[in-house]
Legacy VTK file of the C-alpha trace (Angstrom):
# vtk DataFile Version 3.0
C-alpha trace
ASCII
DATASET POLYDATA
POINTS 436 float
-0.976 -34.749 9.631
1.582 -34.546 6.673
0.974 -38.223 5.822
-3.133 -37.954 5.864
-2.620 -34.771 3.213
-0.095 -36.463 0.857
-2.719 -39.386 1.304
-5.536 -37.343 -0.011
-2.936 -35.389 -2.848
-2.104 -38.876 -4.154
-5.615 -40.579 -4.214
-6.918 -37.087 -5.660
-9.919 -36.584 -2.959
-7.671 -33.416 -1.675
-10.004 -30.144 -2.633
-8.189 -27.491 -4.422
-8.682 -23.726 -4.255
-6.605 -21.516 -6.864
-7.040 -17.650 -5.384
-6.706 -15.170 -8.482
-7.875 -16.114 -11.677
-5.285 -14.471 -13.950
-2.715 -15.578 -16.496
-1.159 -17.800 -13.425
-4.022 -19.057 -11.741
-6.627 -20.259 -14.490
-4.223 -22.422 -16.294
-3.050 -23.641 -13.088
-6.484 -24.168 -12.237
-7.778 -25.932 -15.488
-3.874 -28.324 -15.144
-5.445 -29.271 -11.558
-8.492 -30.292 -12.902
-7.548 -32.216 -15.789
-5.640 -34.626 -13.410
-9.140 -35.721 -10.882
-8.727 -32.928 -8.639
-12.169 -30.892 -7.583
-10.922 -27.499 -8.539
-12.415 -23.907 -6.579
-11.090 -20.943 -8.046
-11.738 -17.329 -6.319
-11.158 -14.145 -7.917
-12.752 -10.998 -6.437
-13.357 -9.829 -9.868
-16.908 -10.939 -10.489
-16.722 -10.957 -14.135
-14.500 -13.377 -13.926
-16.148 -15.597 -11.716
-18.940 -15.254 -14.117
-16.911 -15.928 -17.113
-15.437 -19.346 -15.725
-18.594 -21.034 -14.340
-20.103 -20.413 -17.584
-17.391 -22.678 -19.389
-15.913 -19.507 -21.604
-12.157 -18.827 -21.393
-10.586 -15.566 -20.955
-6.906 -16.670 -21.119
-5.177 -17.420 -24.383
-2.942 -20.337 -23.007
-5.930 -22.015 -21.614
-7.522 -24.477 -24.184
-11.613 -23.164 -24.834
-12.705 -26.865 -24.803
-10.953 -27.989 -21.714
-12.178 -25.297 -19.955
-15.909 -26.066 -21.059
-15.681 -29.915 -20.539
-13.937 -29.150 -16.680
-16.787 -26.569 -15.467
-19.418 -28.773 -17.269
-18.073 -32.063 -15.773
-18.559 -30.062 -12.307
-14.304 -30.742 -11.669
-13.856 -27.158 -12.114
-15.696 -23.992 -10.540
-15.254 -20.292 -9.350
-16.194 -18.237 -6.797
-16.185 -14.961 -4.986
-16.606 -15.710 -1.556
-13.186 -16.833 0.535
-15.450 -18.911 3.061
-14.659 -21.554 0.210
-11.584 -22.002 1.755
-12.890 -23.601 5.125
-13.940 -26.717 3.081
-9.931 -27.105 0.891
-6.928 -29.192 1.455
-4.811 -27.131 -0.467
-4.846 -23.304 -1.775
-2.809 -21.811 -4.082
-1.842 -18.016 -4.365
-2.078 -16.370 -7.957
-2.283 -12.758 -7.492
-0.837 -9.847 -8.303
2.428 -8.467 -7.295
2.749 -4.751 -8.898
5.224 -2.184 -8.008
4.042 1.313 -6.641
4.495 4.440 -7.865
7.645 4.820 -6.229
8.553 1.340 -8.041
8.638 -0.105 -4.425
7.324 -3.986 -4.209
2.719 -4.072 -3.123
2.357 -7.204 -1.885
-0.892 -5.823 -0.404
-3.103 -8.653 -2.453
-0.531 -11.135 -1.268
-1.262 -10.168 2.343
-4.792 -9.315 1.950
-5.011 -13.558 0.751
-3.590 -14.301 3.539
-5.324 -12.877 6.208
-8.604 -13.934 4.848
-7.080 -17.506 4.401
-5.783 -17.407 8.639
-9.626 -16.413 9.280
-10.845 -20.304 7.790
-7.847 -22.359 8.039
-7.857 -25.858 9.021
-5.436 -28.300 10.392
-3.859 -30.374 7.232
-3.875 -27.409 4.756
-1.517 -26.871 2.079
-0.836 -23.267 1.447
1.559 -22.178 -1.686
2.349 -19.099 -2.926
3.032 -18.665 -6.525
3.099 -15.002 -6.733
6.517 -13.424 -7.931
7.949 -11.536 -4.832
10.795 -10.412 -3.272
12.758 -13.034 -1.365
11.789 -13.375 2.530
8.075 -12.366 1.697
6.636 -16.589 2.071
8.805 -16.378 5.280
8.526 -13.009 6.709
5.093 -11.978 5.576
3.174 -15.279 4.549
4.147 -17.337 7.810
3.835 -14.731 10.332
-0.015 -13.950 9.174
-1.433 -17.618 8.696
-0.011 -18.717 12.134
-2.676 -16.197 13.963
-5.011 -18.875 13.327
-3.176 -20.161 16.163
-2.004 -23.371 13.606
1.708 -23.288 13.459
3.412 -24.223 10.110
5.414 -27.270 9.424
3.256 -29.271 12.056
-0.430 -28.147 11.456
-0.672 -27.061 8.215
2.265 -26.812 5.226
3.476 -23.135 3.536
5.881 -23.514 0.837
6.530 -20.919 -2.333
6.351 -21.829 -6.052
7.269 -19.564 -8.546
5.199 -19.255 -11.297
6.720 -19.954 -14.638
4.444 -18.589 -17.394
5.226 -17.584 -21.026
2.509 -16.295 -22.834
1.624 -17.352 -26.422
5.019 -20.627 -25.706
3.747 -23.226 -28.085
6.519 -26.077 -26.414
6.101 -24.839 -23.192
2.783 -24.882 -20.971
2.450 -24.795 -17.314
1.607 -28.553 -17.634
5.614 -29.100 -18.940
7.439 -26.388 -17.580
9.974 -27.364 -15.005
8.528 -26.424 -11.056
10.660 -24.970 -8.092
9.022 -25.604 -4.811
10.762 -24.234 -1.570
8.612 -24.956 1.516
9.158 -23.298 5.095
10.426 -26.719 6.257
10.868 -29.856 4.308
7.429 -31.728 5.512
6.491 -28.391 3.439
8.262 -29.393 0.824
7.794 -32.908 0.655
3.489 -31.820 0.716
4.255 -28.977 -1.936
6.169 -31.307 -4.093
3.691 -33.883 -3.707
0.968 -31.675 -5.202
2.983 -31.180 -8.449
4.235 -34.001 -9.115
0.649 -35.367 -9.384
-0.624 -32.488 -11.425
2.491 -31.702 -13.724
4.306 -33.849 -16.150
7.815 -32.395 -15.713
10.648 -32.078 -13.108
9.974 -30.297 -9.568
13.222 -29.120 -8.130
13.118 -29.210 -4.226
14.610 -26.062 -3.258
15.836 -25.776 0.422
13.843 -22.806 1.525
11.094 -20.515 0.149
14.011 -17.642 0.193
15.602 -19.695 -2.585
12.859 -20.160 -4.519
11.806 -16.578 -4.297
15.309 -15.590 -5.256
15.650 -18.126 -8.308
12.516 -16.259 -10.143
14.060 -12.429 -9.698
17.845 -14.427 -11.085
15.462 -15.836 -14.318
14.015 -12.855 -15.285
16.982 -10.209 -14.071
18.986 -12.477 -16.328
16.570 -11.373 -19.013
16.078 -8.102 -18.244
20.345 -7.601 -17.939
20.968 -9.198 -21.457
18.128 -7.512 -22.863
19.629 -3.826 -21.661
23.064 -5.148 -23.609
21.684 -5.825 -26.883
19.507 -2.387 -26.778
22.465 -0.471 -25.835
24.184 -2.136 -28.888
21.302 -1.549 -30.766
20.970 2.439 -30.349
25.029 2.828 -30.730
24.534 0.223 -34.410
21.579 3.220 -34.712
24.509 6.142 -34.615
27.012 4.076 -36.138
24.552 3.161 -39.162
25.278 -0.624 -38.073
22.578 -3.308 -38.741
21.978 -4.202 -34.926
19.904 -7.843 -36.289
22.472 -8.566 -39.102
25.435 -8.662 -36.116
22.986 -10.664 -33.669
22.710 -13.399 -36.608
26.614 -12.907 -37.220
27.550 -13.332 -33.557
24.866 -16.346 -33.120
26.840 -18.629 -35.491
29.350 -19.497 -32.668
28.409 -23.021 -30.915
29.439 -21.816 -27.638
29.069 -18.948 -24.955
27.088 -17.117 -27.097
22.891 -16.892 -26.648
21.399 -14.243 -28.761
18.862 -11.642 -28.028
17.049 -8.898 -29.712
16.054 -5.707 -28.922
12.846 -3.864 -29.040
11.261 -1.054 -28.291
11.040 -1.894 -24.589
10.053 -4.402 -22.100
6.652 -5.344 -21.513
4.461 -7.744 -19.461
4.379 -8.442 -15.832
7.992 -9.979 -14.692
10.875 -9.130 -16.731
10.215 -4.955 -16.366
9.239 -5.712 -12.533
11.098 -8.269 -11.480
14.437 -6.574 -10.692
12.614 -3.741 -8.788
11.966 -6.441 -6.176
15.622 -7.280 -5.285
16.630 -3.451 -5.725
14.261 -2.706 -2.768
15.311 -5.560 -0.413
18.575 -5.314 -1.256
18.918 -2.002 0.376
17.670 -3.711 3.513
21.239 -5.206 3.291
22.909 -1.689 2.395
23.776 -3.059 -1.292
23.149 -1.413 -4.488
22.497 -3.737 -7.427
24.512 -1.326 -9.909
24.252 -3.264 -12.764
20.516 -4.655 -12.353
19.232 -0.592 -11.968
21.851 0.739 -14.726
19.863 -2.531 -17.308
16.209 -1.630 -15.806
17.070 2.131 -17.224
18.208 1.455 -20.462
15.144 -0.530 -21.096
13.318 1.830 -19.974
14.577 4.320 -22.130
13.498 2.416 -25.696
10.163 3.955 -26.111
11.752 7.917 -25.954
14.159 6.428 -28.166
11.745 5.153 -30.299
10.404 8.427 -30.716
13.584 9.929 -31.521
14.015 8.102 -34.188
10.813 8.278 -35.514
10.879 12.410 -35.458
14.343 11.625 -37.488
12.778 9.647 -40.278
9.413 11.735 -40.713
12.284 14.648 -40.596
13.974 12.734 -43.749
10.170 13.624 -45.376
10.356 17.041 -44.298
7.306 16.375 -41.381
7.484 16.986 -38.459
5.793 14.029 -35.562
3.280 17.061 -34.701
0.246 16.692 -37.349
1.793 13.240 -38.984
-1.002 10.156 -39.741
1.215 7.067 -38.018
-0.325 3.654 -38.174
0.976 2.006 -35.050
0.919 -1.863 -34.717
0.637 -3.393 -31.870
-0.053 -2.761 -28.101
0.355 -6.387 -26.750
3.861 -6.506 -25.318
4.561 -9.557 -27.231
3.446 -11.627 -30.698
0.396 -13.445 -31.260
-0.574 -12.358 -27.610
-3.500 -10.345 -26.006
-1.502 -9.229 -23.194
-0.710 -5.946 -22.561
0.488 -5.113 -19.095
3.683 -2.746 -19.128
3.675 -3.044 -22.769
6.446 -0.322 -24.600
3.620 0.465 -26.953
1.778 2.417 -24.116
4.231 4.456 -23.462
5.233 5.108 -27.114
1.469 6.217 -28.099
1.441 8.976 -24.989
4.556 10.325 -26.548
3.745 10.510 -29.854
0.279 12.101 -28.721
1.642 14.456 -26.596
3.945 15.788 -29.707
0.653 15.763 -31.634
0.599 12.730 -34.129
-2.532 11.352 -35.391
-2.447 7.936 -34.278
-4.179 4.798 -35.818
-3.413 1.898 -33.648
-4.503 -1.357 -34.847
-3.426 -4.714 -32.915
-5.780 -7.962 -34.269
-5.278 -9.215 -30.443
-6.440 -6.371 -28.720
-9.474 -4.372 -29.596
-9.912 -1.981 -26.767
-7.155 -1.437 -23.752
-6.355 0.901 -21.074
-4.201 3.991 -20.911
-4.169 6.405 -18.283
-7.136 5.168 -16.196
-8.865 5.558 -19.572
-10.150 2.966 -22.327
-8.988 2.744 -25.453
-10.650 1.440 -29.009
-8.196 0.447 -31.578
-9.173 -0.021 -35.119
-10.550 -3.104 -36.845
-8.010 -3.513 -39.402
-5.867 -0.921 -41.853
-6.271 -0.882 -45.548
-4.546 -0.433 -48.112
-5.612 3.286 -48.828
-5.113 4.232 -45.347
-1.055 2.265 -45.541
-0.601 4.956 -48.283
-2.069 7.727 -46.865
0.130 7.689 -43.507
3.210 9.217 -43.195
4.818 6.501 -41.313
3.979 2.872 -40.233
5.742 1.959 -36.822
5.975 -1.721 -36.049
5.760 -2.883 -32.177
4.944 -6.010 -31.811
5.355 -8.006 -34.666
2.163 -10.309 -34.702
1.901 -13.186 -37.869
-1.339 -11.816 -38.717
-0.422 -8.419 -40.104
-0.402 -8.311 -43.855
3.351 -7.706 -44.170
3.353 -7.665 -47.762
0.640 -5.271 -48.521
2.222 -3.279 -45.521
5.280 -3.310 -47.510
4.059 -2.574 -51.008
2.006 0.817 -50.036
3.791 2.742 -47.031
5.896 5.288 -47.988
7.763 4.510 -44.912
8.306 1.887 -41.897
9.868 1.938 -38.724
10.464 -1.809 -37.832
11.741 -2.103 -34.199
11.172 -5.512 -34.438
12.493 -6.969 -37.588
9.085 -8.223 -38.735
10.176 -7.344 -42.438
12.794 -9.502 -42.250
11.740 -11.716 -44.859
11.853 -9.332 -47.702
15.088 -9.047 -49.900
14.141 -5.262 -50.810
14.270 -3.471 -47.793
13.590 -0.295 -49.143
11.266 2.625 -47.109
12.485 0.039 -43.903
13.883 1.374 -40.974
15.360 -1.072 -38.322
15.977 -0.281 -34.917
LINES 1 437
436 0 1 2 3 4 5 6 7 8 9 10 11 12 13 14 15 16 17 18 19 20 21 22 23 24 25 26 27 28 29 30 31 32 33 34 35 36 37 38 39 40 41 42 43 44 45 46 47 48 49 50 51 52 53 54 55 56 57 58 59 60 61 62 63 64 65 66 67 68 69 70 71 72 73 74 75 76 77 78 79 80 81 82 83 84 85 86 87 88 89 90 91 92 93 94 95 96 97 98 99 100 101 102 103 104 105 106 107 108 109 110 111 112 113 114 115 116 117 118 119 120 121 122 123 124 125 126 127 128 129 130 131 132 133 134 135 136 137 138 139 140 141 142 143 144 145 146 147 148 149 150 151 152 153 154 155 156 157 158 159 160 161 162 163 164 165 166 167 168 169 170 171 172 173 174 175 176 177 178 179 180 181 182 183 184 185 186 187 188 189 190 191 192 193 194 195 196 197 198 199 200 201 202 203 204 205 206 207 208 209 210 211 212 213 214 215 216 217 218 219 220 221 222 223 224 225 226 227 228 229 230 231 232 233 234 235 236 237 238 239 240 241 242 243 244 245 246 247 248 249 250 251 252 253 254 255 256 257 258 259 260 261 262 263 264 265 266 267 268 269 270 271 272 273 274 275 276 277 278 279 280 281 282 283 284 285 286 287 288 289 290 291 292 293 294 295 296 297 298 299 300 301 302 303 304 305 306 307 308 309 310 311 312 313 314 315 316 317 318 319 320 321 322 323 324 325 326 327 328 329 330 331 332 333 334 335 336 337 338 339 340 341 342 343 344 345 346 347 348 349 350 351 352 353 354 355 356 357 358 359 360 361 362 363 364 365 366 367 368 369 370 371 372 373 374 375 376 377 378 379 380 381 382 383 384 385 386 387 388 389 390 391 392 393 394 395 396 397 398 399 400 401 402 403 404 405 406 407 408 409 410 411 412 413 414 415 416 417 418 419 420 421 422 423 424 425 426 427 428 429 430 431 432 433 434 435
């Protein structure tokens, strides 16, 4: 059985389904493709589905033309119906993984994937799941659901988990060169899992010796984020009381060669993994009556930027003699990060309900993102800012620090900016800037 599958991986007649269509799945999708494989991918948004057998991209790290030539070509195509996975030799798991509102781990697309999967599995199926998760969920969720079908893993078909490793808006790296973990249930799971790609990826796969492993690595990468990221804005609000240039010390403390990586704070976390992520092991690590002190005391400070964003933004319309209440603020950016068009768990969200609720008059303008959702509800921003409406607001607050702004004739007409992301940094007068 594991033989016949590597087989088919290897000579590329192995059919491929990709199940969610997201930032994850469609470049994982199109990478598939490229390489010979006939690509399915299944989304149960229909939009989508439309979207990708018409050739037009959606995702911004997913190359417009490759997309068109793959779907043209007939290598690549999408669906909506999961019977598609009666006919594949291998399926991969892209979907979502949000928290709750009590900030407790849903898995419930995870498991709803798999039980639709255990209704039309075969004998000599790959299954990975690439969906970040807490550890024990490919073992003690995944496994437990696909071997209903009555198919038991390591023998009859092959469940491994593969963290994905995506970076929005990376110019080096792309999920075709980014380093793979694969952890399989047993190592014929493995070995099949690696198999896969190896021939679709041009980079190292690490064989991890379990799926708990591999699961465990991805919450270490991004905690590890998410921990040094708290540190440097906790430096950065006591530089803010100490009158301290937070980014002038981060340059002065990156000139040492050694055991010294710098960071840079913000005005919060944003995007799907890094503000998640640690939420994951803080809920199954109370399974094993632990409390990850330092993980929770690092997801709160983070979470704490965007009130003190606010703060200080009330303190330097206060300099002016306004108060936030009735103040024009042109607000850049929404997307959580430059030159992106993603905005899941983006700071800026949070920061515009605040500043609303004090009663600011908000122009929000992000080239990336023209309309987006907040509060169930959605959102236009504006087209562009001039250079009459720069002067006319009372304050210019910088999120996300995107090349395409007009820093210059930002510069030369506010009467004031709030840069919480050093995107001025290039000017030597620094006058009417505020830093972070």
């Amino acid at each position: 059985m594991k033989e016949q599958l590597i087989k088919k991986i290897k000579d590329k007649s192995a059919e491929i389904a990709v199940i969610g269509l997201g930032y994850v799945g469609l470049p994982l999708a199109v990478e598939k493709a490229k390489v010979g494989y006939h690509v399915t991918g299944f989304d149960v948004n229909a939009q989508k589905v439309d979207l990708v057998n018409k050739g037009i991209n959606y995702i911004g790290d997913v190359v417009d033309d490759d997309l068109k030539q793959l779907v043209s070509s007939g290598k690549l195509s999408a669906t909506a119906n999961f019977d598609v996975v009666k006919e594949m030799d291998c399926v991969a798991i892209c979907v979502p993984t949000p928290l709750d509102k009590y900030r407790q781990p849903d898995i419930s697309y995870v498991q709803a994937s798999a039980i639709e999967i255990s209704k039309r599995m075969h004998k000599g199926m790959l299954i990975v799941l690439e969906s970040t998760t807490y550890p024990g969920t490919t073992e003690e969720v995944m496994r437990p659901i696909l071997e209903e079908s009555g198919l038991k893993c390591g023998e009859d078909f092959f469940l491994a988990f593969s963290p994905e490793r995506i970076d929005p808006g990376n110019k080096i790296y792309k999920t075709k060169n980014t380093p793979k973990v694969v952890g399989g249930i047993t190592a014929a799971c493995t070995e099949v899992a690696a198999t896969l790609y190896e021939n679709v990826l041009e980079t190292e796969i690490f064989r991890a010796t379990s799926p708990a492993v591999a699961e465990m690595e991805k919450i270490l990468e991004n905690t590890y984020r998410n921990i040094n990221i708290a540190l440097i804005n906790e430096m950065a609000m006591l530089c803010d009381r100490m009158n301290i240039d937070i980014w002038e010390v981060v340059d002065a403390a990156s000139t040492k060669p050694y055991g010294f990586q710098p960071f840079y704070p913000g005005p919060g976390l944003g995007g799907h993994c890094i503000p998640i992520d640690p939420y994951y092991l803080s809920w199954k690590a109370r399974e094993y009556d632990y409390s990850i002190r330092l993980i929770e005391t690092s997801g709160e400070i983070n979470e704490s930027m965007p009130n003190f964003v606010v703060e200080k933004a009330s303190r330097i319309l206060n300099g002016f003699k306004k108060s936030v209440n009735g103040a024009n603020i042109i607000l850049l950016g929404v997307a959580y990060k430059s030159d992106i068009d993603d905005y899941r768990e983006s700071p800026s969200l949070k920061i515009i309900e605040l500043l609303e609720e004090m009663g600011a008059n908000l122009t929000i303008y992000d080239p990336h993102i023209k309309e987006f959702k907040l509060a169930g509800k959605m959102r236009q921003g504006a087209d562009g800012i001039t250079e009459k409406e720069v002067a006319d607001a009372d304050l210019v607050l910088l999120l996300t620090n995107h090349t395409a702004y007009d820093y210059a004739m930002i510069k030369k007409n506010a009467k004031a900016i709030f840069d919480t992301k050093n995107g001025f940094k290039g000017f030597e007068n620094r006058d009417k800037i505020w830093l972070l």
